[in-house]
N, C-alpha and C positions, 0 to 999 in steps of 0.2 A: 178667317183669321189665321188657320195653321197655314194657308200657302204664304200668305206675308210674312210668317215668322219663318216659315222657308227660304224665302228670300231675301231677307234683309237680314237674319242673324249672320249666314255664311259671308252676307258680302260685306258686310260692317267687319270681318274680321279681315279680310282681302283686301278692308278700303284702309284700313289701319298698316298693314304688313306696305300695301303699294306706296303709301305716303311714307311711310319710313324709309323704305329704299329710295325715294325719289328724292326726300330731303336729306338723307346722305349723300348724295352727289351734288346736288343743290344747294347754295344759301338763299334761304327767300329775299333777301337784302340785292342780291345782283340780279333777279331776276326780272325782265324786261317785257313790258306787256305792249305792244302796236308800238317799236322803238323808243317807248320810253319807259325810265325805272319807275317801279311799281312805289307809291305813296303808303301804302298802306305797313303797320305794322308786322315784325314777324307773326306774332300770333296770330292776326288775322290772313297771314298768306296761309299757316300751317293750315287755321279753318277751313279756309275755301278751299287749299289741297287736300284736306282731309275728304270733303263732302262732296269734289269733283271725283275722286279713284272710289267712294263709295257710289256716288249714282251710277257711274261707270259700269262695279261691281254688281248691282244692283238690274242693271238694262241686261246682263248678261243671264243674271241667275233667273233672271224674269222668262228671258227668252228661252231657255232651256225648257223653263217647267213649264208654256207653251207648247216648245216643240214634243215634250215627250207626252203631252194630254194628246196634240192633236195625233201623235203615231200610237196612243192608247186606242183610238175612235179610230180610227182609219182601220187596224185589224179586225175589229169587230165583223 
């Protein structure tokens, strides 16, 4: 349980900061998914922009505490 709350609290805050910069450049209203405009409401683009920069955030902070288990075992 504490490596999960390792990993997701930091990147839930980094999936939050990434979606806010993204959607400041961005209107989810003009944004185009395989040449056509997206259907979906703003708030469901902010969602799934929210929960894509957190998985994102997420696959990173994972692989970190990974790599730094495996270079803990490797010194040994």
């Amino acid at each position: 349980m504490r490596i999960a709350i390792l990993i997701l609290w930091p990147s839930f805050i980094v999936g939050g900061v990434g979606e806010v910069l993204f959607f400041t450049v961005f209107d989810p209203q003009e944004l185009y998914l395989f040449g056509e405009a997206t259907s979906l409401s703003r708030r469901a683009v902010y969602s799934v922009g929210f929960f894509l920069c957190w998985a994102f955030a997420a696959a990173s902070s994972a692989l970190t505490m990974f790599l730094a288990g495996t270079a803990k075992e490797a010194a040994r």
